[in-house]
C-alpha positions as CSV (number, residue, x, y, z in Angstrom):
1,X,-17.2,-7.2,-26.5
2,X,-19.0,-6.6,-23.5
3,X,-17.1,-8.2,-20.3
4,X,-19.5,-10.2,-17.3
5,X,-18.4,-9.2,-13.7
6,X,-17.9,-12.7,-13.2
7,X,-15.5,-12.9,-16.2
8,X,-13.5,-10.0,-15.0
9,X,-13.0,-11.0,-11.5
10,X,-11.8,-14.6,-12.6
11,X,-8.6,-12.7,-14.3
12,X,-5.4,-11.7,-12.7
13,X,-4.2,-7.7,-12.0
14,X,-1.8,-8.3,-15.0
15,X,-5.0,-9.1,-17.3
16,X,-7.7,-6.8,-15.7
17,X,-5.1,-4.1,-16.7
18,X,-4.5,-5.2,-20.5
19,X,-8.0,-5.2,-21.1
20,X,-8.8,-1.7,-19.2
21,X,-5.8,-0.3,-21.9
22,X,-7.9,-2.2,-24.5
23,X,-11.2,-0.5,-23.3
24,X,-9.5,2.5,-22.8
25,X,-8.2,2.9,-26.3
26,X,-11.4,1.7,-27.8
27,X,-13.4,4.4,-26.3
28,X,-11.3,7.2,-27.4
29,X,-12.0,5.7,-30.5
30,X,-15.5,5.9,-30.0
31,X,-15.8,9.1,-28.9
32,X,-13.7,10.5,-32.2
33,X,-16.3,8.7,-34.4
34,X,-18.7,10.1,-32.5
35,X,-17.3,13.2,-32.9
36,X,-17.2,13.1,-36.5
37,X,-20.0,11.7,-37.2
38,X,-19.3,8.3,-38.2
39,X,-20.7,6.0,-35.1
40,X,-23.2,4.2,-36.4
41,X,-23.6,2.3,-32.7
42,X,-23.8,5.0,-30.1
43,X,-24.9,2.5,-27.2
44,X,-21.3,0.8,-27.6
45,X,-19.8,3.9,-26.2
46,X,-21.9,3.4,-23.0
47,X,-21.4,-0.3,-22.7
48,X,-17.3,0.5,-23.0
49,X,-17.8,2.9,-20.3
50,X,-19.1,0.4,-17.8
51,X,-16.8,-2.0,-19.0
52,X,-13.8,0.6,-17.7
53,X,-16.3,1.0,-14.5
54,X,-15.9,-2.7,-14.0
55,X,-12.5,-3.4,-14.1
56,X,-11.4,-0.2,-11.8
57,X,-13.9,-1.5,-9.4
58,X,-12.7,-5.1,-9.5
59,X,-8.7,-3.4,-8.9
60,X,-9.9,-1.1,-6.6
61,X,-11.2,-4.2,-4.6
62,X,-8.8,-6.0,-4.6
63,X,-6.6,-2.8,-3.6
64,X,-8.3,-2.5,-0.4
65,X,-8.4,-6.1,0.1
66,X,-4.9,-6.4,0.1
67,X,-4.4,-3.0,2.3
68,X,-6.7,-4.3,5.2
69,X,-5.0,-7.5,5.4
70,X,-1.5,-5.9,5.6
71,X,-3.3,-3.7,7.9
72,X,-4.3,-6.2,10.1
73,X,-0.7,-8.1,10.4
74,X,1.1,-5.0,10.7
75,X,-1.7,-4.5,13.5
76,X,0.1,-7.0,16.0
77,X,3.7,-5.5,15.4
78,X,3.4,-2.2,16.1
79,X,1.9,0.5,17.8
80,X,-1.0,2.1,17.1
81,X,0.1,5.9,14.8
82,X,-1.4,8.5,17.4
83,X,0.3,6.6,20.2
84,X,3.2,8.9,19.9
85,X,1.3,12.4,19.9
86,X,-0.4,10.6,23.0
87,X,2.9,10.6,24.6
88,X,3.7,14.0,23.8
89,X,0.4,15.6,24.6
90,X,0.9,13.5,28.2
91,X,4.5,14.9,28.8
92,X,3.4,18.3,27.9
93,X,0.0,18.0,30.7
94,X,2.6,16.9,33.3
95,X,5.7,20.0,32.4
96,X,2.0,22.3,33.1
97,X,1.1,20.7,36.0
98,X,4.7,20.9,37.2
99,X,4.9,24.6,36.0
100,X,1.9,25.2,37.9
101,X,2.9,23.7,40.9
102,X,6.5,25.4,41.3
103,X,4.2,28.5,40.4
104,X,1.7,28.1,43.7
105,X,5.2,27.2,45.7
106,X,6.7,30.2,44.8
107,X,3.5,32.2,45.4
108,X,3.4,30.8,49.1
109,X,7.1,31.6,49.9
110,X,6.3,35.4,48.5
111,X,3.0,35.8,50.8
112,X,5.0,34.1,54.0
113,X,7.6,36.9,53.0
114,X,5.2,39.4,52.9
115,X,4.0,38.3,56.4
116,X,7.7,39.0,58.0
117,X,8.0,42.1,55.7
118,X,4.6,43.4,57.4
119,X,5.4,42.3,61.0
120,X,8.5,44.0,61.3
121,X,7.2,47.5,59.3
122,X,4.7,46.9,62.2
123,X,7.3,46.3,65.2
124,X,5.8,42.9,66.3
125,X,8.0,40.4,66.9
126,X,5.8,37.4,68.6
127,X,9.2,34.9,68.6
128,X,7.2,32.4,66.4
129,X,7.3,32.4,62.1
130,X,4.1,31.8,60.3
131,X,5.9,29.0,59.0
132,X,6.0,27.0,62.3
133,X,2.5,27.9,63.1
């Protein structure tokens, strides 16, 4: 028995589900008559086929239906999922800036060194540090 769309939407999960076990079963059926050579009706085996096409699209609907609206409420309460990689990719961009900071700083300490380590090898002693000039 051929089901309408509209017939099939009017039914509960609980009912859509009977009747795609129904369908189900009734097209292995088909398919072993068909087999065997005693279908006399090969169209039925195409018209149970979108029958099964129906209802899964009808619970699939109503699947996502469902998902997007306890999407959208759940929305509200939480965070957003990638907000905590955003946190941790943040943290990590300010430890490298910090890295690279202490990394300059030391860099300038060593050339000032350098500086002293050169003006002494070279006897001059002007009475003022780089560091003050």
């Amino acid at each position: 028995m051929p089901s309408s769309a509209t017939d099939l939407v009017i039914m509960d999960n609980d009912e859509l589900e009977h009747r795609l076990e129904e369908n189900r079963r009734e097209l292995f059926n088909l398919r072993f008559q068909l087999a065997t050579g005693q279908l006399d009706n090969t169209a039925r085996v195409g018209s149970v086929r979108k029958d099964v096409a129906r209802i899964l699209t009808i619970l699939r609907d109503r699947d996502i239906t469902e998902a997007e609206a306890l999407s959208a409420a759940d929305a509200t309460d939480h965070e957003p999922l990638f907000a905590p990689a955003r946190k941790d990719f943040e943290s990590a961009e300010a430890k490298a800036k910090k890295a690279k900071a202490d990394t300059a700083d030391a860099a300038d300490i060593a050339d000032v060194a350098d500086d002293e380590v050169e003006d002494e090898a070279d006897g001059i002693d002007d009475g003022v540090d780089e560091e003050e000039a």
